[in-house]
N, C-alpha and C positions, 0 to 999 in steps of 0.2 A: 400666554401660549394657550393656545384650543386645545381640545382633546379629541377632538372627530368633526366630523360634519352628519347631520342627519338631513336627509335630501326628504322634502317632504311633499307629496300628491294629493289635490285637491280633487278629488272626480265624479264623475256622472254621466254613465255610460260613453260614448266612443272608444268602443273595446280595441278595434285594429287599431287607432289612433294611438291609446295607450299601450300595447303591446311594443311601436316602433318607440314610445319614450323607455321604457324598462328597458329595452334592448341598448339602446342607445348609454344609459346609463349605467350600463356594466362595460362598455365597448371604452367609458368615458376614463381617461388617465387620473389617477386619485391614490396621492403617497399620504395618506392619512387614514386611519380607522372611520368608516363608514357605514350608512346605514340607508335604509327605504323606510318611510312610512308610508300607506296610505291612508286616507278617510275618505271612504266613497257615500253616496247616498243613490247609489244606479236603482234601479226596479229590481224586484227580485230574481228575474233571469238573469239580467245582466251582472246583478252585486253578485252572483253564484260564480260566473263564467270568471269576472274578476278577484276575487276570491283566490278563486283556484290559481287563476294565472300569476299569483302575487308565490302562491304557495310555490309553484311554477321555477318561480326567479330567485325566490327565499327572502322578499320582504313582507312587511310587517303590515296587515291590514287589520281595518276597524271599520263597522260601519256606526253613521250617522245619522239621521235623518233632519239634519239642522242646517240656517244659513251658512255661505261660504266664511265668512268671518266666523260665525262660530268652531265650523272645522276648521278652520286653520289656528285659531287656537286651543283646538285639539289636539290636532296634530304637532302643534311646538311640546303642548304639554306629555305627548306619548314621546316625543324623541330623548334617546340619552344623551347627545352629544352637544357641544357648546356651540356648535355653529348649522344654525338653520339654513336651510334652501330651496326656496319654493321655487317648483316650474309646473306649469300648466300639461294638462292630459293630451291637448294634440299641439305638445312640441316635442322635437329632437336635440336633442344635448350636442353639442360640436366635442370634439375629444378635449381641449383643452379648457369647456366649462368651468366644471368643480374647482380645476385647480387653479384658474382665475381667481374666481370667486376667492379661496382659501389664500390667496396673495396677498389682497388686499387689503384684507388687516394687517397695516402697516405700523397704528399705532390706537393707546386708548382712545382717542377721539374718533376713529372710524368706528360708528355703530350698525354701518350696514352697509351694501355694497348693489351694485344692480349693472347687469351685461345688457346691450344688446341684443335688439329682435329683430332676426328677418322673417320677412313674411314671406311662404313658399305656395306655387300652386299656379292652374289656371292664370294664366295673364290675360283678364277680360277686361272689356273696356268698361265695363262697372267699376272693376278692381281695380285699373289705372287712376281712374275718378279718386276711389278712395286711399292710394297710396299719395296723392299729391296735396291730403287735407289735410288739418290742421290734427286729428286725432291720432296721427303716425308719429307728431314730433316726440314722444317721449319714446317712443320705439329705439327710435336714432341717437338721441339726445346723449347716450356713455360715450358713443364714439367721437364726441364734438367736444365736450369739458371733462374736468378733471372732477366734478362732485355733480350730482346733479339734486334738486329739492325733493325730489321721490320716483318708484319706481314702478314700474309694472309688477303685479307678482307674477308674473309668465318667467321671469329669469333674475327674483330677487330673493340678497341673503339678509344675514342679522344674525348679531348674537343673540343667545337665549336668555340671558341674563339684562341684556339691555329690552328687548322684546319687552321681559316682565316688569323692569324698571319704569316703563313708559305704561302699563296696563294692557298690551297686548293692542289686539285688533278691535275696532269699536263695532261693537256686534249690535248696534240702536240701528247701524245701516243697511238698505232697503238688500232683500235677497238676491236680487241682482248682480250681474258686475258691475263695477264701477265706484268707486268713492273710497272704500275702505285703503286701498291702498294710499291714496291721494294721505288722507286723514292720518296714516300710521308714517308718513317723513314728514308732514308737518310736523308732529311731535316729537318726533326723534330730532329735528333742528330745533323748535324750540327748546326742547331739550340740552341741547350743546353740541349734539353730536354728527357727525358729517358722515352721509351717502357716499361713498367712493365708487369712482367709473372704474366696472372691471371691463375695458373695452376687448378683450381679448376671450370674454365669458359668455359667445355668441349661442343664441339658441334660435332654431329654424321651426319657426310656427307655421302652423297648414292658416292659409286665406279663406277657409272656407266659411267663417265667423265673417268675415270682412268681404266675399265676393256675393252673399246673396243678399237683392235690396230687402227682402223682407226682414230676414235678422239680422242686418243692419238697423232696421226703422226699429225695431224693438230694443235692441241696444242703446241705439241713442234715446231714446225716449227715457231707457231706466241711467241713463247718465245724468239726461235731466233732474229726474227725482235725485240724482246724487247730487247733484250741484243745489238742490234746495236746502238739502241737508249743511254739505259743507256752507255753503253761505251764512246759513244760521250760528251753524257753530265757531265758524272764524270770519264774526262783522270786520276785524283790522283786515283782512286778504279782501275786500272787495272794494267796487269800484261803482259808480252810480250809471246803468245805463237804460236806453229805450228796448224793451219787451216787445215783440212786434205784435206777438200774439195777442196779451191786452189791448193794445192800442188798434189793429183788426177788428178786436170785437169791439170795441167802441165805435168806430167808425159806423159798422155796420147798425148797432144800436143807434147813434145819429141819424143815418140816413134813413131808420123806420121810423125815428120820433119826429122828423120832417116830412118822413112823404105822409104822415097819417095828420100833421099840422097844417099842410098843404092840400092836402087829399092829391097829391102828385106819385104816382110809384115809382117816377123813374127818378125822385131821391133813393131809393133803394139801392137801383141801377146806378147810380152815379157812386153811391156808398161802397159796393162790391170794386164797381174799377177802379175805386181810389184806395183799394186794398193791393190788388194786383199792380198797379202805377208805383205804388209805394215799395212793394216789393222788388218788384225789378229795376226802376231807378237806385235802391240800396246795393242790388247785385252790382248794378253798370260802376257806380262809383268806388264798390270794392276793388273791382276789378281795374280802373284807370288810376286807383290809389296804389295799391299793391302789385302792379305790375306781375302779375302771376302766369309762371309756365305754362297755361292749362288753358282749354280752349273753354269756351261761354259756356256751351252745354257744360261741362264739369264744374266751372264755373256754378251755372243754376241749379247740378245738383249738390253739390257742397251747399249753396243757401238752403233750396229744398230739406236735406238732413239734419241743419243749424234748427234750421225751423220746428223739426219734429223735437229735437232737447231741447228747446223753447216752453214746446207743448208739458212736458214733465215736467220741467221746473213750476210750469206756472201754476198745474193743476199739483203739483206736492205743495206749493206753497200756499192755495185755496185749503188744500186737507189741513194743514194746521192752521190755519188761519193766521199767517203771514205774511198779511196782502203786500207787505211794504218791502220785502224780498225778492220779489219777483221781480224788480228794476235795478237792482244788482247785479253785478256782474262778477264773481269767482274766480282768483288770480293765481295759477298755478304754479306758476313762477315768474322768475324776471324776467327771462326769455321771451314772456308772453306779454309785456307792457304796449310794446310799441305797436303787434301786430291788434290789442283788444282797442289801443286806443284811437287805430286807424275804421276799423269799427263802428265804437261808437258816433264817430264824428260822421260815416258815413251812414250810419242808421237818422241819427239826429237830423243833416239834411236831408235827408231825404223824407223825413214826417213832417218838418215844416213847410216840404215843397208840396205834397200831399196835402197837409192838410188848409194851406191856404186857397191850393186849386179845388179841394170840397167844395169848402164856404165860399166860394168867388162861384163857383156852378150852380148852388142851391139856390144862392140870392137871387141869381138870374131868373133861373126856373120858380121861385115865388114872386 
């Protein structure tokens, strides 16, 4: 049996944002003793405003000036109550949340549990792009099985007690979103312990993280750096595949060590379009592989954004010099076998089609 829930707030600045979650989470249905923490790290006008607004509602704030992993194992450690629940600063709690979540521990083995996320706002055609890609499936993912490998923290719980049993959140990971969550249900399954779908413990996220390309491209980039991490950390979770971004700069480094052996520039030229040849030949055969609802353009920009977590991985795995990483590929779940390994096999031809059409034009041209 639990004794509460302690509902816990990661944040940094988005005042109005956060305002419609505190609200939302008093509106929210909860037959249990309860609680708010926060840990903010906002600027000083903003931690003042929030601050007050917490005093406001009558939860519990602290401030930090540390990464998200580390507040968040702050924040488990200020909570009193046995059942944790992290939601993100620009979401709204559905009235039957908490009391999902609190369902779900059905039994010891369930050491944590994770709702559904809808993503609310602007319906742009950027943002249609990005709800049809691959970084929504775990958004969806409670409302399809009955356990799933890990969760968002936008709408995940855990007990406190198993939390510490597994050593919390792994705080080596980059400041960024991205990975630490990935990293904390791995271990909760190796562990023994099972993720429970609380499909009925929906929270309504603002898209506005997701509708603008620029922090989008920053996102995915520090995703990257997280997958150089996780890969390092869990060699069994991966998979051997072709890096586009390496093999671009090689390309291009070939075609200057040929036009300068040549005294020819349009090895150069020929080097650059056999980057771009390579890249959209990979898009076209994703595309007639996986038979996907979306049209080319969304299509190109889904590779386009692959591309840029490409660019993170490769340059984290240069910073620690793990060059042999960066041809890896990070398996997040099972779910995700069929779709990486359609992928691969479409990355793979399409560099042997590329790089035989190089070397067949250079010789020419020498």
């Amino acid at each position: 049996m639990m004794d509460g829930v302690s509902i816990l707030v990661v944040c940094c600045g988005r005042i109005a944002l956060l305002r419609r979650l505190f609200e939302s989470i008093l509106d929210a249905d909860k037959d249990m003793p309860w609680e708010v923490v926060v840990v903010d790290n906002s600027k000083t006008n903003d931690a003042r405003i929030i601050e007050s607004m917490c005093s406001e509602f009558g939860y519990r704030y602290y401030y930090a000036r540390e990464s998200v992993a580390i507040k968040r194992n702050l924040a488990a450690k200020y909570a009193k109550y046995e059942l944790l629940y992290y939601c993100d600063s620009d979401c709204v709690l559905d009235k039957r949340a908490i009391m999902a979540h609190w369902t779900s521990y059905e039994g010891s083995h369930i050491g944590a549990a994770c709702g559904p996320i809808t993503l609310e706002g602007e319906n742009t055609r950027f943002f249609r792009t990005i709800r049809g890609s691959p970084w929504m499936i775990a958004f969806s993912l409670p409302n399809e099985v009955d356990a799933v490998p890990w969760g968002p923290t936008a709408n995940f719980s855990i007990r406190k007690a198993v939390l510490e049993e597994i050593g919390g959140f792994d705080e080596s990971f980059p400041n960024k979103p991205g990975g630490e969550d990935v990293d904390i249900g791995v271990r909760l399954n190796e562990a023994g312990y099972t993720i429970a779908s609380a499909r009925h413990a929906i929270v309504y996220h603002s898209n506005k993280t997701w509708d603008n390309p620029r922090d989008v491209i920053g996102r995915l980039y520090n995703y990257g750096k997280a997958d150089a991490k996780l890969i390092s950390k869990y060699p069994n979770k991966t998979i051997p595949r072709i890096n586009k971004v390496p093999v671009h700069i090689l390309l291009m480094v070939l075609g200057a060590i040929l036009s300068f052996a040549t005294s020819d520039p349009l090895c150069v030229m020929i080097a650059f379009l056999a980057v771009i040849s390579d890249f959209t030949l990979s898009v076209l055969l994703e595309t007639l592989v996986r038979f996907r609802k979306i049209s080319g353009l969304s299509e190109l920009t889904i590779a386009l954004l692959s591309y840029v977590e490409d660019i993170g991985c490769t340059v984290q795995c240069i910073k620690r010099r793990r060059i042999s990483l960066i041809f890896k590929q990070f398996l997040y779940s099972e779910y995700q076998y069929r779709s990486v390994f359609e992928i691969v096999l479409c990355n793979s031809a399409s560099f042997m089609i590329t790089l035989v059409l190089f070397f067949t034009l250079s010789l020419c041209l020498s």
